[in-house]
PyMOL Python script that loads the backbone (N, CA, C, O; Angstrom):
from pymol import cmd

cmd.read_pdbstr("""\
ATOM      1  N   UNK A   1      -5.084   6.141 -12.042  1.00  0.00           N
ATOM      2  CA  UNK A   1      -5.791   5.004 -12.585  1.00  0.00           C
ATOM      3  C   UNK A   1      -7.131   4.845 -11.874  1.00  0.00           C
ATOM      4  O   UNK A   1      -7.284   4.941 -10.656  1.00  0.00           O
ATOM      5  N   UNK A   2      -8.127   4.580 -12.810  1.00  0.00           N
ATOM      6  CA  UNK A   2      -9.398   3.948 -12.546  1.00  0.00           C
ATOM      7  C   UNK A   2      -9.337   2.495 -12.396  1.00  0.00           C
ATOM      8  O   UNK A   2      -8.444   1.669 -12.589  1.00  0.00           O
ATOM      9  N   UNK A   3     -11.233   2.384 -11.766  1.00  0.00           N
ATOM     10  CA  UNK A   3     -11.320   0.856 -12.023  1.00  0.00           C
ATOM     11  C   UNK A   3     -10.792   0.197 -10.657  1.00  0.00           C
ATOM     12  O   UNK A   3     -10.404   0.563  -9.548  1.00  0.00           O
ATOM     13  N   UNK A   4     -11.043  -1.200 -11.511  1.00  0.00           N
ATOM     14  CA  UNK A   4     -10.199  -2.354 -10.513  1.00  0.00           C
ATOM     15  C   UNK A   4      -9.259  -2.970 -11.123  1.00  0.00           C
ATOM     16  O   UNK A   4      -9.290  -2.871 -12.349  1.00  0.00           O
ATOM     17  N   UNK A   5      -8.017  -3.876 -10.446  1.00  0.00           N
ATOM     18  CA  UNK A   5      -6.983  -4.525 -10.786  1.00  0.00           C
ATOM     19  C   UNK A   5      -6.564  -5.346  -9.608  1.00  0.00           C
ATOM     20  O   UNK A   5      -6.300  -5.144  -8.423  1.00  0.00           O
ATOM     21  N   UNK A   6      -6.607  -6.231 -10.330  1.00  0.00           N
ATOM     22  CA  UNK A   6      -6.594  -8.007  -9.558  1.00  0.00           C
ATOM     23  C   UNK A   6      -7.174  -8.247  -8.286  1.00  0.00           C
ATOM     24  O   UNK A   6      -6.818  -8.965  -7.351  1.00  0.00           O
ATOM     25  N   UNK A   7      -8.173  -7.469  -8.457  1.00  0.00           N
ATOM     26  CA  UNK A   7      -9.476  -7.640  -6.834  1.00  0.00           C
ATOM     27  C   UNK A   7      -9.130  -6.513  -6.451  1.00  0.00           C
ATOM     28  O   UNK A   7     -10.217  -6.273  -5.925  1.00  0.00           O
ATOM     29  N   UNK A   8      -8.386  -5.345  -6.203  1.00  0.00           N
ATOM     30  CA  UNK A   8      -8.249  -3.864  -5.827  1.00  0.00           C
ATOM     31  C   UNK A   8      -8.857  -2.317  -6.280  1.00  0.00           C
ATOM     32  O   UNK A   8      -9.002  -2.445  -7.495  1.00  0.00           O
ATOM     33  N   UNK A   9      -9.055  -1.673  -6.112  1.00  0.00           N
ATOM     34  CA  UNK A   9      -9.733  -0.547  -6.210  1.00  0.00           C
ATOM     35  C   UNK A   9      -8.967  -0.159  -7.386  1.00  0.00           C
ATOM     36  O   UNK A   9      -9.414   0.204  -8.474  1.00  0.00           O
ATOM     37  N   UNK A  10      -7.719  -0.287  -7.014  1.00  0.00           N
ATOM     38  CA  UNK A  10      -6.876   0.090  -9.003  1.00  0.00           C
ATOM     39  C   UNK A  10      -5.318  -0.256  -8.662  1.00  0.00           C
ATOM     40  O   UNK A  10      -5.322  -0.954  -7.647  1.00  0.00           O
ATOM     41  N   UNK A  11      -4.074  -0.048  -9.093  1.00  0.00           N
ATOM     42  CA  UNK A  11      -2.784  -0.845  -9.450  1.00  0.00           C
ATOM     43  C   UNK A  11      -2.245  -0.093  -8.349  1.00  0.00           C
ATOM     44  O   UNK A  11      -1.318  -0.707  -7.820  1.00  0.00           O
ATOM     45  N   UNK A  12      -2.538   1.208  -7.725  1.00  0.00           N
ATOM     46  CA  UNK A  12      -1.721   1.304  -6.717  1.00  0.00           C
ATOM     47  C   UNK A  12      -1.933   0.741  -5.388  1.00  0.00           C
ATOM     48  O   UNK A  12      -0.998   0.456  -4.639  1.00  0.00           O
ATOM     49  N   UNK A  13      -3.509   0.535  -5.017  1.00  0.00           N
ATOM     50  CA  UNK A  13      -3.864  -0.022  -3.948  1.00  0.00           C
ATOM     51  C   UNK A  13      -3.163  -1.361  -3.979  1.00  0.00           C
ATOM     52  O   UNK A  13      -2.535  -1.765  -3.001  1.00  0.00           O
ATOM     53  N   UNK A  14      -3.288  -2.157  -5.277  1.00  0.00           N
ATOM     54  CA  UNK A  14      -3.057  -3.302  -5.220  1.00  0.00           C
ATOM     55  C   UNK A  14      -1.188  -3.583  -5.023  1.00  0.00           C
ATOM     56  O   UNK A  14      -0.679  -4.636  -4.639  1.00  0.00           O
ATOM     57  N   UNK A  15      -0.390  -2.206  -5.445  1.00  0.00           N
ATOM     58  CA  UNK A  15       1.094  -2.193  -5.411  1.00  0.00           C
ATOM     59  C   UNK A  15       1.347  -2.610  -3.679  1.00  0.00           C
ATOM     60  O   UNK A  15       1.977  -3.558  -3.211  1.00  0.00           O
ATOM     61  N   UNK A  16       0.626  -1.555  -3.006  1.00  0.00           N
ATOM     62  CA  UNK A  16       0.592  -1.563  -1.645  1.00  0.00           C
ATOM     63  C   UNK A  16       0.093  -3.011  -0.558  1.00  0.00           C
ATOM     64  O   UNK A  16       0.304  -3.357   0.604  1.00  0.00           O
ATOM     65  N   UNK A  17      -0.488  -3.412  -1.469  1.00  0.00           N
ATOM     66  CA  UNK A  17      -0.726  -4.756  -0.523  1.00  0.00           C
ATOM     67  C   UNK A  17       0.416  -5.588  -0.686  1.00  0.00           C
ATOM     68  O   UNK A  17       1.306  -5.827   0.130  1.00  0.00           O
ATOM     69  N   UNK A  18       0.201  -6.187  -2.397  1.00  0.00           N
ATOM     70  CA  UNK A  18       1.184  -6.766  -2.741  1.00  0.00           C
ATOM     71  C   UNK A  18       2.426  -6.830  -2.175  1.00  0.00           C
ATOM     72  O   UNK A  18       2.965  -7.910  -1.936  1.00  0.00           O
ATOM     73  N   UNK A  19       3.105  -5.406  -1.857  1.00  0.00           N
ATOM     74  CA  UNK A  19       4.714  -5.479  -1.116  1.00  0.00           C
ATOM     75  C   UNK A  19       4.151  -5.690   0.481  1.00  0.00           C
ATOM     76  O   UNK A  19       4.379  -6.808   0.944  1.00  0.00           O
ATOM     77  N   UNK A  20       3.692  -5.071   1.052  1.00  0.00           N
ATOM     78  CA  UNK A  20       3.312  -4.947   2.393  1.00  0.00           C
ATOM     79  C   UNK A  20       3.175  -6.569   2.501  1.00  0.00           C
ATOM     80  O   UNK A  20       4.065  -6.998   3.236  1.00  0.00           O
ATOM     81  N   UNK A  21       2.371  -7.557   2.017  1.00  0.00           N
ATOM     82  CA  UNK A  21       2.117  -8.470   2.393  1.00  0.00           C
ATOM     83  C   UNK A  21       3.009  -9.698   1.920  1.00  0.00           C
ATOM     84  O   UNK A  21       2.871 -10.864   2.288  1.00  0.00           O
ATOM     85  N   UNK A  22       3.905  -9.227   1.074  1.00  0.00           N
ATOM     86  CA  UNK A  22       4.667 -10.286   0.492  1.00  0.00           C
ATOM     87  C   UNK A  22       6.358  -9.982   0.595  1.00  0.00           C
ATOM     88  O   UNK A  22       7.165 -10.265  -0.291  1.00  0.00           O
ATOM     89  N   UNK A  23       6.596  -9.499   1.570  1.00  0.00           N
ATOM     90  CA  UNK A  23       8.133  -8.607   1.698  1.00  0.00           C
ATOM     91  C   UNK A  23       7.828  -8.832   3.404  1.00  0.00           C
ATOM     92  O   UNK A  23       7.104  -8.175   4.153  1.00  0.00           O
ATOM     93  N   UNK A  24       8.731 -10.090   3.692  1.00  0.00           N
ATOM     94  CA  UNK A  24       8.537 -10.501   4.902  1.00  0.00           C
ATOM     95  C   UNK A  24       9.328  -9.841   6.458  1.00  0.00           C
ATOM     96  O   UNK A  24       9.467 -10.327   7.581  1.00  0.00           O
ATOM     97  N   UNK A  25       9.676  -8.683   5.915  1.00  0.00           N
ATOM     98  CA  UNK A  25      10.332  -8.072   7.367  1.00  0.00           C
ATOM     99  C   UNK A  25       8.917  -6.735   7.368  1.00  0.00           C
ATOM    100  O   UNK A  25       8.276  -6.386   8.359  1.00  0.00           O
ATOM    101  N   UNK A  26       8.769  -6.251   6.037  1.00  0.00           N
ATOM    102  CA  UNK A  26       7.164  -5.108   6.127  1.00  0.00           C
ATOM    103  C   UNK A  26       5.923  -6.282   6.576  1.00  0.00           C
ATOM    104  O   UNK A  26       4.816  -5.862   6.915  1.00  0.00           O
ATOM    105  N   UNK A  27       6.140  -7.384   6.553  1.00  0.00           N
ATOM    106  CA  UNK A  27       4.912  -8.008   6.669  1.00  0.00           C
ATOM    107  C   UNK A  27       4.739  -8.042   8.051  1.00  0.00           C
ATOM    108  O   UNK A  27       3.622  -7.834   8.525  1.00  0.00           O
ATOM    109  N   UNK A  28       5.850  -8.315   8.865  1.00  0.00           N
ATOM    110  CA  UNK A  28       6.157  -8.833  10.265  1.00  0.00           C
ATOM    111  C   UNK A  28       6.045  -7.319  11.030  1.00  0.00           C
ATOM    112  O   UNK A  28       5.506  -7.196  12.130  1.00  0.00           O
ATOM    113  N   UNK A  29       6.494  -6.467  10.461  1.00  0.00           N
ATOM    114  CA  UNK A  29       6.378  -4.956  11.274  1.00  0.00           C
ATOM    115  C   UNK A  29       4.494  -5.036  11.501  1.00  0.00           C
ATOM    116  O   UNK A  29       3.813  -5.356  12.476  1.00  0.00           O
ATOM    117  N   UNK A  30       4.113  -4.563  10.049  1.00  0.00           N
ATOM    118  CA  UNK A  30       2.679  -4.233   9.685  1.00  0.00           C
ATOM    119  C   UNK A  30       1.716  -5.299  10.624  1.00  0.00           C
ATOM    120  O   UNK A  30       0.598  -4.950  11.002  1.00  0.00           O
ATOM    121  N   UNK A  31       2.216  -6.465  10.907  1.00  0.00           N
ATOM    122  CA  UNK A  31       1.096  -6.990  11.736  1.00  0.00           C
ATOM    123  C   UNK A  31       1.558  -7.052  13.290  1.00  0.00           C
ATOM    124  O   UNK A  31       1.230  -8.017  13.981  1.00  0.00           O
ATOM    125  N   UNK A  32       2.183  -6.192  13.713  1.00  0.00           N
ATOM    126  CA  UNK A  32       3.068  -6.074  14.837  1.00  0.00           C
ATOM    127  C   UNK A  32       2.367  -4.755  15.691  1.00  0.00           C
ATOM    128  O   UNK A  32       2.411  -4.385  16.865  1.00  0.00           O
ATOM    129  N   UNK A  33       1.598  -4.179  14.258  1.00  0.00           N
ATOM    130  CA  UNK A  33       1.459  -2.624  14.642  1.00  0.00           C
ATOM    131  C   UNK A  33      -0.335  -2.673  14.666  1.00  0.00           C
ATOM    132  O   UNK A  33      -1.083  -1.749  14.986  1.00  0.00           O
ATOM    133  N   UNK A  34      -0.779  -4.314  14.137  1.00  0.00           N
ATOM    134  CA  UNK A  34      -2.358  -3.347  13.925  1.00  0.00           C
ATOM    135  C   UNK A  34      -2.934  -3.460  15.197  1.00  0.00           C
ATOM    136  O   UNK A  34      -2.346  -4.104  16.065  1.00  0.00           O
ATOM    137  N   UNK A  35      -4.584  -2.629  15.539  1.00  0.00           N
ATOM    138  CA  UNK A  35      -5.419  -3.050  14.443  1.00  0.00           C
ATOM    139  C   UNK A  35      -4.726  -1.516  13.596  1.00  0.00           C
ATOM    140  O   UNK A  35      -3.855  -0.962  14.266  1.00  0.00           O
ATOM    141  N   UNK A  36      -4.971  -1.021  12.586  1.00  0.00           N
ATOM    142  CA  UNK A  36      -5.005  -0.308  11.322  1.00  0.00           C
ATOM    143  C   UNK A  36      -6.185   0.885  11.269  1.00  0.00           C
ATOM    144  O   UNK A  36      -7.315   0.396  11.255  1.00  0.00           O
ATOM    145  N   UNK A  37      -6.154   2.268  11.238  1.00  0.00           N
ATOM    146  CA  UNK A  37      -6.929   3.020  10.539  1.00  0.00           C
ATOM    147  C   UNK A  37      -6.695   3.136   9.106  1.00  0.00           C
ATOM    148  O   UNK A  37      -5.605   2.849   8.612  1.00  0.00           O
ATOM    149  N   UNK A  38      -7.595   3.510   8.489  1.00  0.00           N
ATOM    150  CA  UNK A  38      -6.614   4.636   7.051  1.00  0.00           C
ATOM    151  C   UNK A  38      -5.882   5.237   7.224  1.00  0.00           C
ATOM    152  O   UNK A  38      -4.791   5.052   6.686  1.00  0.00           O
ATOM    153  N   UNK A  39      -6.041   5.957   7.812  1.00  0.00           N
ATOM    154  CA  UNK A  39      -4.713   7.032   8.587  1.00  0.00           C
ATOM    155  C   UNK A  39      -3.599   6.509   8.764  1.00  0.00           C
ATOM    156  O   UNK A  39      -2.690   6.920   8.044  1.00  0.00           O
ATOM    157  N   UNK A  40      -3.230   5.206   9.986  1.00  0.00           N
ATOM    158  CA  UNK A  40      -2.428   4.183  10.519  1.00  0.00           C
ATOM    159  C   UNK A  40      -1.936   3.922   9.276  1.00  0.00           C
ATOM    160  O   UNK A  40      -0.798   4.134   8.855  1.00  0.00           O
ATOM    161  N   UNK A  41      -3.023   3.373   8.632  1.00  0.00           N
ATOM    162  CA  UNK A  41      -2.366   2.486   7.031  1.00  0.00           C
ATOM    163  C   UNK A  41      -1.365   3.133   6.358  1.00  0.00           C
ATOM    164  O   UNK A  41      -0.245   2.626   6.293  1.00  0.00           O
ATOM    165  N   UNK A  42      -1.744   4.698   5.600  1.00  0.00           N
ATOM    166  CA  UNK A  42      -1.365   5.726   5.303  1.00  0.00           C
ATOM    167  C   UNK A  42       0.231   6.184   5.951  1.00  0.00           C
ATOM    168  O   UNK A  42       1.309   6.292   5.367  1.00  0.00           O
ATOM    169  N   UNK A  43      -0.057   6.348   7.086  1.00  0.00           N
ATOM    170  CA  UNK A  43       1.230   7.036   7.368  1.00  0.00           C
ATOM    171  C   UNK A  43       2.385   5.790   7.856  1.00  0.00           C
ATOM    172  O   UNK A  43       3.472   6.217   8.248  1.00  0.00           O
ATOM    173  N   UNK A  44       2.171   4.226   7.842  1.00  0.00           N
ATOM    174  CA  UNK A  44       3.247   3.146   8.137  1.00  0.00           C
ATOM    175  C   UNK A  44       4.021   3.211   6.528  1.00  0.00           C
ATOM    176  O   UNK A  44       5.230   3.354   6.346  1.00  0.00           O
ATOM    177  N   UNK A  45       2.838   3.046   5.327  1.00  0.00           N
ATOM    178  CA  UNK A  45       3.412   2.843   4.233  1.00  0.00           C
ATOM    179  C   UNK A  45       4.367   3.921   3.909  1.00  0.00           C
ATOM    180  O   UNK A  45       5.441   3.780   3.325  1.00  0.00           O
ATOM    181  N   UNK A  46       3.818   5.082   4.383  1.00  0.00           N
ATOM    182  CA  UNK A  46       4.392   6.214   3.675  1.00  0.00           C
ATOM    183  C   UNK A  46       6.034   6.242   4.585  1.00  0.00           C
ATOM    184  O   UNK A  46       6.993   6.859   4.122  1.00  0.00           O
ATOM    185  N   UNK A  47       6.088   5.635   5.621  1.00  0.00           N
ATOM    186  CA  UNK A  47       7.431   5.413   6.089  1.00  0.00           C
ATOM    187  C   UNK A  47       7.975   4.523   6.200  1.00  0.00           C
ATOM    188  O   UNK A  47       8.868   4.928   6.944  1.00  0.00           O
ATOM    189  N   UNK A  48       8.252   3.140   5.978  1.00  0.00           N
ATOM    190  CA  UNK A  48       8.553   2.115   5.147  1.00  0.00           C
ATOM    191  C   UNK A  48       8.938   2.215   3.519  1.00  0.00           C
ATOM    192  O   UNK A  48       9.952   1.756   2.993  1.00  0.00           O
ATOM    193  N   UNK A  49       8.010   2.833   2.967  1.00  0.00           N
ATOM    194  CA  UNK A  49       8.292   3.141   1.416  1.00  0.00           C
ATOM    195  C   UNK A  49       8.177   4.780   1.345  1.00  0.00           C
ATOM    196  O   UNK A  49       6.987   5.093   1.329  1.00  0.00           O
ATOM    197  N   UNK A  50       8.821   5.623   1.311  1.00  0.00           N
ATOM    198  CA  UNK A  50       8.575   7.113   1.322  1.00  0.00           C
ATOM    199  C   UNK A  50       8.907   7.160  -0.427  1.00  0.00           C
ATOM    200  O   UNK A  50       8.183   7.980  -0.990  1.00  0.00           O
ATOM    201  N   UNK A  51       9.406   6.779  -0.908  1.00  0.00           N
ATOM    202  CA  UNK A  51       9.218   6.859  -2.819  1.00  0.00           C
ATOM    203  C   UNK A  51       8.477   5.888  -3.488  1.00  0.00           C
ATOM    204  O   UNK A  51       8.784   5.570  -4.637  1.00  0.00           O
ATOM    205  N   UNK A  52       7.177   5.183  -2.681  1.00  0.00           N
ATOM    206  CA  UNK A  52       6.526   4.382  -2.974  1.00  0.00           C
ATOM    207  C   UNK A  52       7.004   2.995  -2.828  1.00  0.00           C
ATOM    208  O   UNK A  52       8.010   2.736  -2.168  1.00  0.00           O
ATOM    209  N   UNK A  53       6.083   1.815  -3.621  1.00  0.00           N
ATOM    210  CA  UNK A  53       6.422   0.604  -3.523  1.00  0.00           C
ATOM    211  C   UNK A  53       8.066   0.485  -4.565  1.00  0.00           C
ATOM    212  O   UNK A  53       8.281   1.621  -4.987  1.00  0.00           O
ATOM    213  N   UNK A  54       8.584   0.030  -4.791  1.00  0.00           N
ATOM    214  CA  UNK A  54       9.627  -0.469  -5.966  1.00  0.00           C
ATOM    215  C   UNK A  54       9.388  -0.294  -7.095  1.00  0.00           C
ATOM    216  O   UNK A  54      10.235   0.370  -7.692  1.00  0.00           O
ATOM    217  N   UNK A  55       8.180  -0.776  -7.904  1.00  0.00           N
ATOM    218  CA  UNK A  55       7.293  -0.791  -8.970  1.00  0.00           C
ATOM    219  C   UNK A  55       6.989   0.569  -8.966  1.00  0.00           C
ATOM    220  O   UNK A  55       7.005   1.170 -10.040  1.00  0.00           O
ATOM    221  N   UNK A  56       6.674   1.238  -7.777  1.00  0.00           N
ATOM    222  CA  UNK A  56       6.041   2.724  -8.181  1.00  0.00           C
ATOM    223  C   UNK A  56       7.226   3.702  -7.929  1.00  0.00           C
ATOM    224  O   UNK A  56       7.077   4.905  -7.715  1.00  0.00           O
ATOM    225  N   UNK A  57       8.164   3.192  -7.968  1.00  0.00           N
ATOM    226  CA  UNK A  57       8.922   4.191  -7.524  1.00  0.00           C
ATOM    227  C   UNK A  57      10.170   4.181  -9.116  1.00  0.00           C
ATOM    228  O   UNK A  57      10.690   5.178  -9.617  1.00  0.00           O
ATOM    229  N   UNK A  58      10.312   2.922  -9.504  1.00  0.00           N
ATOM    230  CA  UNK A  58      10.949   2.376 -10.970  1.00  0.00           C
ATOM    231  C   UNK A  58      10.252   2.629 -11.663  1.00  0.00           C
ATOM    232  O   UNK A  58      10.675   2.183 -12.729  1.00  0.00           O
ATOM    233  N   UNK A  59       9.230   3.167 -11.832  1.00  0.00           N
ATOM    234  CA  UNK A  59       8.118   3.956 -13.182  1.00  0.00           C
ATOM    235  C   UNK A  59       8.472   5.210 -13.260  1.00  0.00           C
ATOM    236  O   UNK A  59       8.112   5.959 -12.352  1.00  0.00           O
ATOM    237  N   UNK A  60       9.367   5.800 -14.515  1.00  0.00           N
ATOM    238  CA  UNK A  60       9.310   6.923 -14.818  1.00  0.00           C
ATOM    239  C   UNK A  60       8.601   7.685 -15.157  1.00  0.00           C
ATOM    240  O   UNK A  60       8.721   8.883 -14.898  1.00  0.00           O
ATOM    241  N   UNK A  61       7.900   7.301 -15.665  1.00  0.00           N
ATOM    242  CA  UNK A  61       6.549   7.861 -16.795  1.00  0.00           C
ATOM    243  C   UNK A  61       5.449   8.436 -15.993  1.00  0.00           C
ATOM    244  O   UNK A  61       4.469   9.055 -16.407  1.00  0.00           O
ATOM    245  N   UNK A  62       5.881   8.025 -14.348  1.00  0.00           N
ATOM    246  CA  UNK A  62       4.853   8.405 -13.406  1.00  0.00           C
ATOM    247  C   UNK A  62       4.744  10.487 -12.903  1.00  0.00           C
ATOM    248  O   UNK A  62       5.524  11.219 -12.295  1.00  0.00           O
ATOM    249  N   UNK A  63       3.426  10.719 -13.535  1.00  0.00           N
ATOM    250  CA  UNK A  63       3.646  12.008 -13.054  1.00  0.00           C
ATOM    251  C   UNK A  63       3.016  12.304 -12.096  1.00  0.00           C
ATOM    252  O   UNK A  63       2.835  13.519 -12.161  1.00  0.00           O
ATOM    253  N   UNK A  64       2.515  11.857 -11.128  1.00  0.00           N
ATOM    254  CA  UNK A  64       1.560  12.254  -9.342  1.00  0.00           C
ATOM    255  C   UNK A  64       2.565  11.387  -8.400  1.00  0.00           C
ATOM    256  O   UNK A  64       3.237  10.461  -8.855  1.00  0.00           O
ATOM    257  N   UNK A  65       2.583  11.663  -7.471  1.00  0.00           N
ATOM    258  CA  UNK A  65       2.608  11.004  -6.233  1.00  0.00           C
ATOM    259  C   UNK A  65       2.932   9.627  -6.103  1.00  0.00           C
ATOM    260  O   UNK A  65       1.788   9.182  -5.998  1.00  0.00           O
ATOM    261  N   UNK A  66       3.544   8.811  -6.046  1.00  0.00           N
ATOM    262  CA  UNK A  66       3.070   7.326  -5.529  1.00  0.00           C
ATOM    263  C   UNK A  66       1.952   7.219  -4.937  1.00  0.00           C
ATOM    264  O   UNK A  66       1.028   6.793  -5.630  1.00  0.00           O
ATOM    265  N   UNK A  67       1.706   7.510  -3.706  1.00  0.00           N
ATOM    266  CA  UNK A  67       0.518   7.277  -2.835  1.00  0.00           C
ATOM    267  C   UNK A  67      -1.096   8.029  -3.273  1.00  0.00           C
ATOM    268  O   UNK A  67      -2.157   7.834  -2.679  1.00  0.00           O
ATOM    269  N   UNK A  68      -0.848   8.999  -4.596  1.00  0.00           N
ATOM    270  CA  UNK A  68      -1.875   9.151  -4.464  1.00  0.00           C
ATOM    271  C   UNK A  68      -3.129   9.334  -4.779  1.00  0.00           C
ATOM    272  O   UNK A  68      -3.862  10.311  -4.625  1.00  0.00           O
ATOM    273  N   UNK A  69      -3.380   7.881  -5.420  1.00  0.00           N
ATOM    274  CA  UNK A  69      -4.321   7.041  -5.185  1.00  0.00           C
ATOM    275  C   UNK A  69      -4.677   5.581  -4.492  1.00  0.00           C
ATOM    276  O   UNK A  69      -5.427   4.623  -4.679  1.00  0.00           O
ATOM    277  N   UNK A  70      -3.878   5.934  -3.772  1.00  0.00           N
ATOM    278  CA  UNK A  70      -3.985   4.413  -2.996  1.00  0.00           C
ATOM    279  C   UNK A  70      -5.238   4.498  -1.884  1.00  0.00           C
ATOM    280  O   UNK A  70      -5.263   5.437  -1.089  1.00  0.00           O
ATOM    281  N   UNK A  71      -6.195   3.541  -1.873  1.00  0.00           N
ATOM    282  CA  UNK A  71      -7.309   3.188  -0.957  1.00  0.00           C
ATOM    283  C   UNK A  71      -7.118   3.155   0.607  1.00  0.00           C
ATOM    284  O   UNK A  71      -7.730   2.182   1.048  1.00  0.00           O
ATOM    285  N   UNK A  72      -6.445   3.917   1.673  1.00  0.00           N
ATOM    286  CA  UNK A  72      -6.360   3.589   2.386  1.00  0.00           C
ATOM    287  C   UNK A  72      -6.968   2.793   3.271  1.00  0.00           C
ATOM    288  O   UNK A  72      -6.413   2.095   4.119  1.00  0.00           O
ATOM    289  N   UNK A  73      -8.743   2.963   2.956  1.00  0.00           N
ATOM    290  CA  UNK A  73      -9.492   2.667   3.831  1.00  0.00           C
ATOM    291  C   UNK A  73      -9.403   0.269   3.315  1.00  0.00           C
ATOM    292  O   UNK A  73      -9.583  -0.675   4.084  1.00  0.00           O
ATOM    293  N   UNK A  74      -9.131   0.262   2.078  1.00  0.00           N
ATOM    294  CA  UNK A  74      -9.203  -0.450   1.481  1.00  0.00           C
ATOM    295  C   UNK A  74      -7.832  -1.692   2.450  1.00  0.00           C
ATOM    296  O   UNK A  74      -7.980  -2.821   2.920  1.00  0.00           O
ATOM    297  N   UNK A  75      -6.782  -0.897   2.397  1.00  0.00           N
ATOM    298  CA  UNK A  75      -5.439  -1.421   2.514  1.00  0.00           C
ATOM    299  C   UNK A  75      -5.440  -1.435   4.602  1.00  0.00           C
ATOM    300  O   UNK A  75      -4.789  -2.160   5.354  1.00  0.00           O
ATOM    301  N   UNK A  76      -6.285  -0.505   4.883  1.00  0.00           N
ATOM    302  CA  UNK A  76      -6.560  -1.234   6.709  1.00  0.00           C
ATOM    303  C   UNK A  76      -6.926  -2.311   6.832  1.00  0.00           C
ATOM    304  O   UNK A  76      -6.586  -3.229   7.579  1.00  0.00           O
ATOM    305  N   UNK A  77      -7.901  -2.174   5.810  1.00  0.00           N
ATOM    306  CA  UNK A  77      -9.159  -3.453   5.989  1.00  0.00           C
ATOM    307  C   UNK A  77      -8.620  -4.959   5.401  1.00  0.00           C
ATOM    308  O   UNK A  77      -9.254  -6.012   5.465  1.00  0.00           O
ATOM    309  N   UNK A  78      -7.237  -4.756   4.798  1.00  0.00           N
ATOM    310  CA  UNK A  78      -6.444  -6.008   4.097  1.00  0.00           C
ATOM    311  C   UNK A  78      -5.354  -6.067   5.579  1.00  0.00           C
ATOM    312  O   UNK A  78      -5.170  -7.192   6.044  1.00  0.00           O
ATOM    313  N   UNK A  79      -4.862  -5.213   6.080  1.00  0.00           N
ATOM    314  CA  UNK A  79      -3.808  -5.165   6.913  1.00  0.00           C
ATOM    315  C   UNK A  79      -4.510  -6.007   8.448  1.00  0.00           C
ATOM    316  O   UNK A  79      -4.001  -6.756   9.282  1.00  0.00           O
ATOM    317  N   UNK A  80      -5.389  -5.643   8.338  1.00  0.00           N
ATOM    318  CA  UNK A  80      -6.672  -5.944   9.964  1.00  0.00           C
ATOM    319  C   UNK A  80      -7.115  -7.515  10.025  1.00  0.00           C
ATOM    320  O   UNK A  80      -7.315  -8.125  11.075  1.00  0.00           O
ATOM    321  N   UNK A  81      -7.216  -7.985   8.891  1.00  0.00           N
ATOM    322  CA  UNK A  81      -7.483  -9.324   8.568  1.00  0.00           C
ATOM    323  C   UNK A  81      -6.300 -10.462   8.613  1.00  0.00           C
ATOM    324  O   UNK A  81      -5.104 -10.193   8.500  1.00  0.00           O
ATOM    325  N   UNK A  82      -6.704 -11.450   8.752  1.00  0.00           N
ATOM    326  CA  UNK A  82      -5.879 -12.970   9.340  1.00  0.00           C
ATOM    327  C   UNK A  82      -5.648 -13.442   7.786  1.00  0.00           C
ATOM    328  O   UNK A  82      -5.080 -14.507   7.542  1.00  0.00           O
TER     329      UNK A  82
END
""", "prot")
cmd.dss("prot")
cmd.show_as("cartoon", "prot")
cmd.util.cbc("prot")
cmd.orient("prot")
C-alpha cells in the first residue's frame, strides 16, 4: 500500500502503532525499552508480533510480508515520544 492512512505513511505503519500503543502489556514493554532506532523499532515488533499485528496476520488475501512496508523510521519516532 501507498499513500497515507489515518495520519501514517500507509495501513501497515499505522497497524503497528495502533497495537503497540493500544495493547497494554506491548505498550508497557515498548516504553520500558526506548529511546528507539528503526532498527530497535524493527526488530521489538518483529518479536512481539513475528506473524504481524492480528489484523495483518487475519488477512488472507495478504501476499508480502507483514512488516514489509512498515515505516520504521516513522514508528521510532511514535515509540520515542510522551
Amino acid at each position: 500500500m501507498t499513500g497515507t492512512y489515518e495520519g501514517w505513511k500507509n495501513w501497515e505503519t499505522w497497524q503497528v502503532a495502533l497495537w503497540v500503543n493500544n495493547e497494554e502489556p506491548l505498550y508497557r514493554a515498548m516504553r520500558a525499552l526506548r529511546p528507539f532506532t528503526p532498527l530497535m523499532a524493527r526488530l521489538f515488533v518483529q518479536r512481539v508480533m513475528p506473524g504481524g499485528t492480528p489484523d495483518m496476520a487475519g488477512d488472507r488475501r495478504r501476499t508480502t510480508p507483514p512488516f514489509l512496508h512498515v515505516d520504521w523510521r516513522e514508528i521510532a519516532e511514535d515509540f520515542n515520544s510522551d
